[in-house]
PDB file with SEQRES, HELIX, SHEET and CRYST1 records, atoms N, CA, C and O in Angstrom:
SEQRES   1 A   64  UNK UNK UNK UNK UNK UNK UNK UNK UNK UNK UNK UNK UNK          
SEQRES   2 A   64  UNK UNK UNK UNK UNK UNK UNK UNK UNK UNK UNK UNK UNK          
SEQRES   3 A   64  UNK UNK UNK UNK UNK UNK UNK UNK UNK UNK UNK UNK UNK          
SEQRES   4 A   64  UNK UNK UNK UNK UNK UNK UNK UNK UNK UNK UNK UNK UNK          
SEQRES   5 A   64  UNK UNK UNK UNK UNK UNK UNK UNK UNK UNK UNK UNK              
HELIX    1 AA1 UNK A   27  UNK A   33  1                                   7    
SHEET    1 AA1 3 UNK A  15  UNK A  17  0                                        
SHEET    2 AA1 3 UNK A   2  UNK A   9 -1                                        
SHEET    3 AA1 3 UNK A  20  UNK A  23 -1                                        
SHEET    1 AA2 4 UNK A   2  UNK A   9  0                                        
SHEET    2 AA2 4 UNK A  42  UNK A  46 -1                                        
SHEET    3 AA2 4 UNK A  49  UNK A  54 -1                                        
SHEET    4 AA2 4 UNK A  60  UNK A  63 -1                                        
CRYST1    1.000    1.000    1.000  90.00  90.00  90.00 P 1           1          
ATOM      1  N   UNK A   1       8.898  11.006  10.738  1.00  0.00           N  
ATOM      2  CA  UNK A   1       8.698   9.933   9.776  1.00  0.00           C  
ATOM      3  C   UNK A   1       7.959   8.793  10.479  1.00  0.00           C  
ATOM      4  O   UNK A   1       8.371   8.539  11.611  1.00  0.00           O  
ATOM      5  N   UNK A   2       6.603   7.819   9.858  1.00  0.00           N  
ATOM      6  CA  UNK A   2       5.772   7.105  10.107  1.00  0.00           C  
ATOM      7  C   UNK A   2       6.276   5.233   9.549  1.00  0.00           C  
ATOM      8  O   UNK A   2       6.428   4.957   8.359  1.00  0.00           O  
ATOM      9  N   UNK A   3       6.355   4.770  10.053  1.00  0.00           N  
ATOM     10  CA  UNK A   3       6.562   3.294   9.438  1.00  0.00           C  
ATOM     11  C   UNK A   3       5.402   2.654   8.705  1.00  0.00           C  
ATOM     12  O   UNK A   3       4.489   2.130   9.345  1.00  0.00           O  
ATOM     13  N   UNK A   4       5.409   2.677   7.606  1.00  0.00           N  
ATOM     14  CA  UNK A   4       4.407   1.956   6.941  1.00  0.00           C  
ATOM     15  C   UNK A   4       5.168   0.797   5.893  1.00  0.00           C  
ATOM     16  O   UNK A   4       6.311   0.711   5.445  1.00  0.00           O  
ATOM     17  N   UNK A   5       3.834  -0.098   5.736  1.00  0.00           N  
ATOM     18  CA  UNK A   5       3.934  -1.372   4.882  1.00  0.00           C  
ATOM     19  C   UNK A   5       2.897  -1.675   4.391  1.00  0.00           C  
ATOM     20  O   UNK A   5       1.759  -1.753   4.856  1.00  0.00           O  
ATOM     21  N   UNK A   6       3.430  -1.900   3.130  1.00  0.00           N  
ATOM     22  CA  UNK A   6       2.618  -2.161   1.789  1.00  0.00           C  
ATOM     23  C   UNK A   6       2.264  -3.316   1.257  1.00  0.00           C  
ATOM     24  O   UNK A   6       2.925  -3.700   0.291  1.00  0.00           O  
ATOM     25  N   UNK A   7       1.339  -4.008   1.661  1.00  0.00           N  
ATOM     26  CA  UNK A   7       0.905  -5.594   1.460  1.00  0.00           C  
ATOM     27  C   UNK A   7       0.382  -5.810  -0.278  1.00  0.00           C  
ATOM     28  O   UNK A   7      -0.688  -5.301  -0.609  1.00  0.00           O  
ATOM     29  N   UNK A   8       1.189  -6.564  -1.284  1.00  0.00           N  
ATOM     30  CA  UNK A   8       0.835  -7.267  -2.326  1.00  0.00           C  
ATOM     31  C   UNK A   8       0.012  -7.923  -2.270  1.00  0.00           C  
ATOM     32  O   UNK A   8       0.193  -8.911  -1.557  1.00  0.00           O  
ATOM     33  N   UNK A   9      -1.065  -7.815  -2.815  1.00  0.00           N  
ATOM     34  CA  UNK A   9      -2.534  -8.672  -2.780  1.00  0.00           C  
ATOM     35  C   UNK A   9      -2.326  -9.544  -3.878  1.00  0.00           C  
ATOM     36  O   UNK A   9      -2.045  -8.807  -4.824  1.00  0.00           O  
ATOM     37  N   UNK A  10      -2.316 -10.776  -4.266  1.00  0.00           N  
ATOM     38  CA  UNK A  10      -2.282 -11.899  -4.946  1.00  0.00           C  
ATOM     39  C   UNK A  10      -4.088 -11.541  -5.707  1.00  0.00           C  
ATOM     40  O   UNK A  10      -5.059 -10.935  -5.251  1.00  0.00           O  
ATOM     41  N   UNK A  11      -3.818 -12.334  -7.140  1.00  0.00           N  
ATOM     42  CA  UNK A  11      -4.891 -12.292  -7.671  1.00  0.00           C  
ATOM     43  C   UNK A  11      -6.534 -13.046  -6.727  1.00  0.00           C  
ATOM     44  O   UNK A  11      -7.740 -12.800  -6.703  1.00  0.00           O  
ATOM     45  N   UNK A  12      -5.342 -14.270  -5.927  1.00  0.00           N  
ATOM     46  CA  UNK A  12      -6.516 -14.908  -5.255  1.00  0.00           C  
ATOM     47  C   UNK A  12      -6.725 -14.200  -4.165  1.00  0.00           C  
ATOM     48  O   UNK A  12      -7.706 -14.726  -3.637  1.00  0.00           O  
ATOM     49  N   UNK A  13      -6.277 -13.066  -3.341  1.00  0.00           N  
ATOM     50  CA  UNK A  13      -6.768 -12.406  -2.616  1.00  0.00           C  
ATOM     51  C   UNK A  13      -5.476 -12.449  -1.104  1.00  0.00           C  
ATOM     52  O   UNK A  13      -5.445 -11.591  -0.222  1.00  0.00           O  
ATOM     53  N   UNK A  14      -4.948 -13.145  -1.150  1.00  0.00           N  
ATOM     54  CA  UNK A  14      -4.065 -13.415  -0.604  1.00  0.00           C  
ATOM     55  C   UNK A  14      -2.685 -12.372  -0.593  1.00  0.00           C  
ATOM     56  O   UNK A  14      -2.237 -11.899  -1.637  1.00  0.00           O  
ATOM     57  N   UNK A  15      -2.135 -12.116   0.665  1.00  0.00           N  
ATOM     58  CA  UNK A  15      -0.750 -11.463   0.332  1.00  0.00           C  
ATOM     59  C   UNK A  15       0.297 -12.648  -0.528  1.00  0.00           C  
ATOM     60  O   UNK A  15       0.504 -13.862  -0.495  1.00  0.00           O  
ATOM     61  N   UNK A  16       0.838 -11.300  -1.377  1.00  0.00           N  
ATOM     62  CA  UNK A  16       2.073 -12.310  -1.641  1.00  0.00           C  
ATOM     63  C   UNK A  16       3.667 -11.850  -1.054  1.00  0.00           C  
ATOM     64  O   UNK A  16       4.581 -12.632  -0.790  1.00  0.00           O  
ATOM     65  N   UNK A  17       3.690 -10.405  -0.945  1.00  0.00           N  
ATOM     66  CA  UNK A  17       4.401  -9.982   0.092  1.00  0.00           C  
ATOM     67  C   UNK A  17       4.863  -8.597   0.562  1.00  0.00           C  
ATOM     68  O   UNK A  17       4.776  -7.640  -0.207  1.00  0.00           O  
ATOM     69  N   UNK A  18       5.383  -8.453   1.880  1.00  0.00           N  
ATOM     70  CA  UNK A  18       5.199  -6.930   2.226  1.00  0.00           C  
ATOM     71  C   UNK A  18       6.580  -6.572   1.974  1.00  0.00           C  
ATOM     72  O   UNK A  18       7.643  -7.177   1.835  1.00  0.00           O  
ATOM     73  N   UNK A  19       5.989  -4.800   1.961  1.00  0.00           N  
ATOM     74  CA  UNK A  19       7.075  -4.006   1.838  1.00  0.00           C  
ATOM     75  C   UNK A  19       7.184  -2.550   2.861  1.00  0.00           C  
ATOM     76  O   UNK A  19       6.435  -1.574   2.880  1.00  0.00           O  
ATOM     77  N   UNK A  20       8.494  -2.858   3.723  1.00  0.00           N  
ATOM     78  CA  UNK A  20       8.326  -1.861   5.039  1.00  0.00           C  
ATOM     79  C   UNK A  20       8.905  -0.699   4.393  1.00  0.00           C  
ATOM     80  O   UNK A  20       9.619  -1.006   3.438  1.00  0.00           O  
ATOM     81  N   UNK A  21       8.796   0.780   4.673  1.00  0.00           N  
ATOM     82  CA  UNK A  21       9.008   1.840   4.750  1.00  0.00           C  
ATOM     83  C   UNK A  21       8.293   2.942   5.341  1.00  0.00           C  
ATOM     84  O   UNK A  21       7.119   3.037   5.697  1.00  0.00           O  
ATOM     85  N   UNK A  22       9.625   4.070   5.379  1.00  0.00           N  
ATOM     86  CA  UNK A  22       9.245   4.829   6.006  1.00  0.00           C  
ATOM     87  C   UNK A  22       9.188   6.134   5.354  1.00  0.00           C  
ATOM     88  O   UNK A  22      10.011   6.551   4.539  1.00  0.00           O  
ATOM     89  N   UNK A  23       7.930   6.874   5.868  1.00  0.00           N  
ATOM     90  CA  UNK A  23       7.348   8.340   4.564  1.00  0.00           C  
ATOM     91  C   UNK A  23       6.933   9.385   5.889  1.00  0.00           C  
ATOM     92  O   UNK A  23       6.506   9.130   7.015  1.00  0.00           O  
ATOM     93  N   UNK A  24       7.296  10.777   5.144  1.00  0.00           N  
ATOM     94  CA  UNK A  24       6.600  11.812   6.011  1.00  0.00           C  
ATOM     95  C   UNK A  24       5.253  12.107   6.294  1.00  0.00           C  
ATOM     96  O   UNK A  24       4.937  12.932   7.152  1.00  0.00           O  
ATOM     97  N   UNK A  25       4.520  11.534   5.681  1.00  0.00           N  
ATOM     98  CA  UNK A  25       2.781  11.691   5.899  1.00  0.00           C  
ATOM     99  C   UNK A  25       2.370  10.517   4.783  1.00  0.00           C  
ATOM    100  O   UNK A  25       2.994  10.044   3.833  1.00  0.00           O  
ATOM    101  N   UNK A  26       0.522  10.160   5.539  1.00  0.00           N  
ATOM    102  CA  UNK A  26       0.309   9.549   4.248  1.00  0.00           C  
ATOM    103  C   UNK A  26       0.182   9.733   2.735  1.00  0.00           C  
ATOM    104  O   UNK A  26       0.069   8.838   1.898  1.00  0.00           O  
ATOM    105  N   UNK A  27       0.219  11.000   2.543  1.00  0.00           N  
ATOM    106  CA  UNK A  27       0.121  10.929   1.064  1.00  0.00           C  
ATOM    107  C   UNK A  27       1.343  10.459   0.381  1.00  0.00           C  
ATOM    108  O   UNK A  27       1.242   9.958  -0.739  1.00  0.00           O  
ATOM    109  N   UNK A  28       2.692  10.600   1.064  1.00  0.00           N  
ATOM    110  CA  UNK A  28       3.802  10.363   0.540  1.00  0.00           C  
ATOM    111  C   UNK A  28       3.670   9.131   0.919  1.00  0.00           C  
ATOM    112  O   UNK A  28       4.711   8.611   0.516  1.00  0.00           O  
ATOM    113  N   UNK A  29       2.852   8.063   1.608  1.00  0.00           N  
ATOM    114  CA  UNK A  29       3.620   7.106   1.278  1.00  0.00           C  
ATOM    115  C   UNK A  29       2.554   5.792   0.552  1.00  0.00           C  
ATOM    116  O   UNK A  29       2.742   4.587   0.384  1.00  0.00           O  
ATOM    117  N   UNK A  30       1.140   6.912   0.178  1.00  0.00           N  
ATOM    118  CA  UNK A  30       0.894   6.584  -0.817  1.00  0.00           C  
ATOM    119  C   UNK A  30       1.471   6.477  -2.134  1.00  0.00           C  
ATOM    120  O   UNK A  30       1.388   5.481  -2.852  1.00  0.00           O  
ATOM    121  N   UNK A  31       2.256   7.915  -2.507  1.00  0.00           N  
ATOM    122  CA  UNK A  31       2.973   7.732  -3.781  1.00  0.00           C  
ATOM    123  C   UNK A  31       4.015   7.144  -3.557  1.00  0.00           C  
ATOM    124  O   UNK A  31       4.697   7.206  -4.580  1.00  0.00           O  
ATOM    125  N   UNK A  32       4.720   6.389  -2.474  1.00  0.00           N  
ATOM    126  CA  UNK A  32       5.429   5.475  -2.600  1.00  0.00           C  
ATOM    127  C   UNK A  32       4.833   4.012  -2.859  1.00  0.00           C  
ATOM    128  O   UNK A  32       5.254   3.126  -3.602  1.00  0.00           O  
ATOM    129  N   UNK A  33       3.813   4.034  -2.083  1.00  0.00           N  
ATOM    130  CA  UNK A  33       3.250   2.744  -1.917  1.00  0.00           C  
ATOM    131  C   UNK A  33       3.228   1.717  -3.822  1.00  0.00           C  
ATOM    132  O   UNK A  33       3.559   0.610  -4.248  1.00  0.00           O  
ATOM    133  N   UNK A  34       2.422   3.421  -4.536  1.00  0.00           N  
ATOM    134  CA  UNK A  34       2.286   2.749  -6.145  1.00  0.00           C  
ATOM    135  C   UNK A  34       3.505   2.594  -6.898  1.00  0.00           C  
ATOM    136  O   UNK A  34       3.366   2.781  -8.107  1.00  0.00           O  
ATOM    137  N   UNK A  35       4.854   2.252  -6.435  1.00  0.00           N  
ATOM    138  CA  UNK A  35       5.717   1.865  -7.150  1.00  0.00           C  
ATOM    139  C   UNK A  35       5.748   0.334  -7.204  1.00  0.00           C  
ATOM    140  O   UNK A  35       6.371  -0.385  -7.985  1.00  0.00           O  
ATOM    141  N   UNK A  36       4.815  -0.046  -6.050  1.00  0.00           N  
ATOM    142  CA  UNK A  36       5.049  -1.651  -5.298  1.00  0.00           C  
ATOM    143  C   UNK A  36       3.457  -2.164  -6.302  1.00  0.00           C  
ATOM    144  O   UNK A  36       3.268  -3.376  -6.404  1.00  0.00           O  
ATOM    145  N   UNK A  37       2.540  -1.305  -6.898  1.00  0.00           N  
ATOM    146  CA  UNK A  37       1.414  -1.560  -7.441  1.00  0.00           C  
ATOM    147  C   UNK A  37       1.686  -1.685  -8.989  1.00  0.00           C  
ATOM    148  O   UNK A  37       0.631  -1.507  -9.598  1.00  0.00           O  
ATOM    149  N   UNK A  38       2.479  -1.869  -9.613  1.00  0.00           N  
ATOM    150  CA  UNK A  38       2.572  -2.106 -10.918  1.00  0.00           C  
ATOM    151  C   UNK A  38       1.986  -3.153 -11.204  1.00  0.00           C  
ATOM    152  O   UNK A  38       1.290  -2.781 -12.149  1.00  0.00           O  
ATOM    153  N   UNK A  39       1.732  -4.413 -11.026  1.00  0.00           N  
ATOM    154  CA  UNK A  39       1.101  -5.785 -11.284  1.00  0.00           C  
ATOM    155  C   UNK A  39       0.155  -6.263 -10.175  1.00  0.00           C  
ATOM    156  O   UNK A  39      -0.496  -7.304 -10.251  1.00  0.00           O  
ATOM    157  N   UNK A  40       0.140  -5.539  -9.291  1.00  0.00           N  
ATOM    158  CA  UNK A  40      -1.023  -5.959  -8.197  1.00  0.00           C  
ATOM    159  C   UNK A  40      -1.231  -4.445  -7.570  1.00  0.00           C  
ATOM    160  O   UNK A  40      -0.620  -3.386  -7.717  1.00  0.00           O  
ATOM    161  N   UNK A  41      -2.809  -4.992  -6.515  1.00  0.00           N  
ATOM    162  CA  UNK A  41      -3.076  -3.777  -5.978  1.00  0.00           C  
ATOM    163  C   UNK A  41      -2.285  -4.599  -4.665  1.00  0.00           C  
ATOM    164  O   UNK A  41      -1.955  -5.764  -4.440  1.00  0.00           O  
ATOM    165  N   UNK A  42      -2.169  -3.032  -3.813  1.00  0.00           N  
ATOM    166  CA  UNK A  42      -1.614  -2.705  -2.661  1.00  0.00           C  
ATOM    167  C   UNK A  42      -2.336  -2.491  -1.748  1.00  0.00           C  
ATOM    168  O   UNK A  42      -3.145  -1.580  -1.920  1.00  0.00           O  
ATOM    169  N   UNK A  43      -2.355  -3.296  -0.285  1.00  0.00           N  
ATOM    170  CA  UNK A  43      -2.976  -2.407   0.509  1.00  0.00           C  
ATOM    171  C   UNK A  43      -1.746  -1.807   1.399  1.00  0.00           C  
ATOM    172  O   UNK A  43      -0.677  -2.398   1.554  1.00  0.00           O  
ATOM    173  N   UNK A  44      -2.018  -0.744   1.867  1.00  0.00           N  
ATOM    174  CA  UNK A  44      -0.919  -0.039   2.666  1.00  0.00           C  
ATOM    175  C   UNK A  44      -1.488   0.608   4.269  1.00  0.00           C  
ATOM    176  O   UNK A  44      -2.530   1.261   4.313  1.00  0.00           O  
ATOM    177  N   UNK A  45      -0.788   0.372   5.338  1.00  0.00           N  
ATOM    178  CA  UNK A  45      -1.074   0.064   6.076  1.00  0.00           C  
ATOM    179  C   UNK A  45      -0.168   0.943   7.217  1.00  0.00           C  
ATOM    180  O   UNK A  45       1.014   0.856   6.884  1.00  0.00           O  
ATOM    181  N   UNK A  46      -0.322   1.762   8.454  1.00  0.00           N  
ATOM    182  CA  UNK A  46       0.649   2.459   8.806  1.00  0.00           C  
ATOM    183  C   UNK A  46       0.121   1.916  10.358  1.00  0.00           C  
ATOM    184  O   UNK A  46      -0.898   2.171  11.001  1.00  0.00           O  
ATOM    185  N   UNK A  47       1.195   1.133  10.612  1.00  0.00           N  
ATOM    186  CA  UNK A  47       0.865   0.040  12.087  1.00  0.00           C  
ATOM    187  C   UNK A  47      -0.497  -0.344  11.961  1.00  0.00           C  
ATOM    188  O   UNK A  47      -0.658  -0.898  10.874  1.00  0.00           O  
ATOM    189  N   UNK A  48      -1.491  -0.282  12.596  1.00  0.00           N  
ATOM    190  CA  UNK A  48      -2.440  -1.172  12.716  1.00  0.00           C  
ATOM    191  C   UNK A  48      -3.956   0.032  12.249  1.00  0.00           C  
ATOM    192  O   UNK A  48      -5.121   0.116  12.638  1.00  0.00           O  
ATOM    193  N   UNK A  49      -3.316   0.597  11.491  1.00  0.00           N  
ATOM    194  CA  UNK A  49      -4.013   1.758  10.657  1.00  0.00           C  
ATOM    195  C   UNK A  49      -4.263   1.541   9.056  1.00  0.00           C  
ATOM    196  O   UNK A  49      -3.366   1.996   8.346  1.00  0.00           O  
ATOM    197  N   UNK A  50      -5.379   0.898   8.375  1.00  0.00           N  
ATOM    198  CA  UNK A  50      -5.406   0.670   7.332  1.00  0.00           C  
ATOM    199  C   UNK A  50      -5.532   1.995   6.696  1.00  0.00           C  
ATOM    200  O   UNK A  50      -6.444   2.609   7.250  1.00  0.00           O  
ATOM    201  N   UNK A  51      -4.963   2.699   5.727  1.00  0.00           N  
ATOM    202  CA  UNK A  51      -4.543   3.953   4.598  1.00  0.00           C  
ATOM    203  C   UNK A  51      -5.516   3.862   3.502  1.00  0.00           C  
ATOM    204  O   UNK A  51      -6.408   4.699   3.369  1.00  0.00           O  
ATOM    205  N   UNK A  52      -5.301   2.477   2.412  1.00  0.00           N  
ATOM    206  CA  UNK A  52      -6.484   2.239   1.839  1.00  0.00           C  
ATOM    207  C   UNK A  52      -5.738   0.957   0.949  1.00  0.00           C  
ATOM    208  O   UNK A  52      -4.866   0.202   1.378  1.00  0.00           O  
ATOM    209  N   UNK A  53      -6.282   0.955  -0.257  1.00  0.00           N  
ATOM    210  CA  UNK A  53      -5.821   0.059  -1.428  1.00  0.00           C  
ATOM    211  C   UNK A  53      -5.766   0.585  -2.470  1.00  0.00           C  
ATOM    212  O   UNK A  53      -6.396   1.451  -3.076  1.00  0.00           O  
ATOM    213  N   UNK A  54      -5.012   0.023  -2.612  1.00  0.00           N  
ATOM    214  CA  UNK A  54      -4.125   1.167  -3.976  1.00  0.00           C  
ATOM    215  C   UNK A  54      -4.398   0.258  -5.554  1.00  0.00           C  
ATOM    216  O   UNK A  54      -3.880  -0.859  -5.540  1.00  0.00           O  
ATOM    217  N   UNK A  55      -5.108   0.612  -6.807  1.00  0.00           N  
ATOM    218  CA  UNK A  55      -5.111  -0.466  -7.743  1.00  0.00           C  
ATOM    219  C   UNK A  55      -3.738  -0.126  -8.273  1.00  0.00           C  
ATOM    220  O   UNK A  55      -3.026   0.834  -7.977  1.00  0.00           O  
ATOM    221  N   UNK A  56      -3.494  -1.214  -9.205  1.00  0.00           N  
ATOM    222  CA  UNK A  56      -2.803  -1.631  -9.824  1.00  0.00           C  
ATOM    223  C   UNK A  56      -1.973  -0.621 -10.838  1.00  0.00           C  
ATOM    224  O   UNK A  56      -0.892  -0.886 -11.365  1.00  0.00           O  
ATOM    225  N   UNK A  57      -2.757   0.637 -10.990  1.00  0.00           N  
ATOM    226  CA  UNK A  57      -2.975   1.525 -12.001  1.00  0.00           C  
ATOM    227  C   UNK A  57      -2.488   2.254 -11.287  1.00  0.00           C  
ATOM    228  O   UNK A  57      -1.644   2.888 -11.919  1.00  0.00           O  
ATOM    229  N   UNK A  58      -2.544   2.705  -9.770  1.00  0.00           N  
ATOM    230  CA  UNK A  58      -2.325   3.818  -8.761  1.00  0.00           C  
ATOM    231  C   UNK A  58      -2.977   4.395  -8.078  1.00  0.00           C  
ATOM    232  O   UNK A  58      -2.745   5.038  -7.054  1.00  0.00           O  
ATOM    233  N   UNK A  59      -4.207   4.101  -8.854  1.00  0.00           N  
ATOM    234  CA  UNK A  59      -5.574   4.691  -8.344  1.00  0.00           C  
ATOM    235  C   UNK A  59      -5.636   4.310  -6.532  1.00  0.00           C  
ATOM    236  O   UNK A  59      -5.344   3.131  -6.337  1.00  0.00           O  
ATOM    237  N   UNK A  60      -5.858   4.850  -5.641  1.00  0.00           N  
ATOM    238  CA  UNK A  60      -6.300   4.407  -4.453  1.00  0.00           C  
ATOM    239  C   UNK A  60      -7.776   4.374  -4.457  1.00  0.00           C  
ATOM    240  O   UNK A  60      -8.452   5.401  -4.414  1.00  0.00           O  
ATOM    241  N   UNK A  61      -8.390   2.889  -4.522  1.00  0.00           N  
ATOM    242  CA  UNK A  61      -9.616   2.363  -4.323  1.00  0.00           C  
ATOM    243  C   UNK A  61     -10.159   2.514  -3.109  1.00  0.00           C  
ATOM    244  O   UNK A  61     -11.328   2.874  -3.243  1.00  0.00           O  
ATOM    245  N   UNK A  62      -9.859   2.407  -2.021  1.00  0.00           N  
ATOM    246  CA  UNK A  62     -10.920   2.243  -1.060  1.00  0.00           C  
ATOM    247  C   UNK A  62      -9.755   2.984   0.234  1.00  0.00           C  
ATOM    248  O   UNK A  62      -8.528   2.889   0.185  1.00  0.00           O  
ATOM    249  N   UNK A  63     -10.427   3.587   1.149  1.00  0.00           N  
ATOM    250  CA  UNK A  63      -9.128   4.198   2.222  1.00  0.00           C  
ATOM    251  C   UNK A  63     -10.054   4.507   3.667  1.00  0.00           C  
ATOM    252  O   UNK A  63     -11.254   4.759   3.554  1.00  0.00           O  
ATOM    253  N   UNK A  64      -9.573   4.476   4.654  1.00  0.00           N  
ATOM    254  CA  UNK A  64      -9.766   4.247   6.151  1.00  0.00           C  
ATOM    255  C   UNK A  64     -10.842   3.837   6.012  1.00  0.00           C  
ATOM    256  O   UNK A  64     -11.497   3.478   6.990  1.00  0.00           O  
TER     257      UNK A  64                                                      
END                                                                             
């Protein structure tokens, strides 16, 4: 298991706040990540490894 955290992106671009967990690979913790994406996108992040950004919808927008 990998430690990842899921940064709330504020409309102005800004975090508004993180969320730590831990998933067996990235795809799982992509589909964890979009539970935290209901009203904002996500970026998700596994230590100093950006994963991608996740919209709002679930969609993952943009990744490594």
């Amino acid at each position: 298991m990998a430690g990842y955290r899921a940064y709330i992106v504020g409309h102005d671009g800004h975090f508004k706040r993180s969320e730590e967990f831990e998933a067996a690979d990235d795809a799982s913790a992509v589909r964890r990540a979009e539970d935290f994406a209901a009203a904002d996108p996500v970026e998700l992040w596994e230590g100093a490894r950006r994963i991608g950004v996740i919209a709002s919808r679930g969609e993952v927008v943009a990744a490594k």
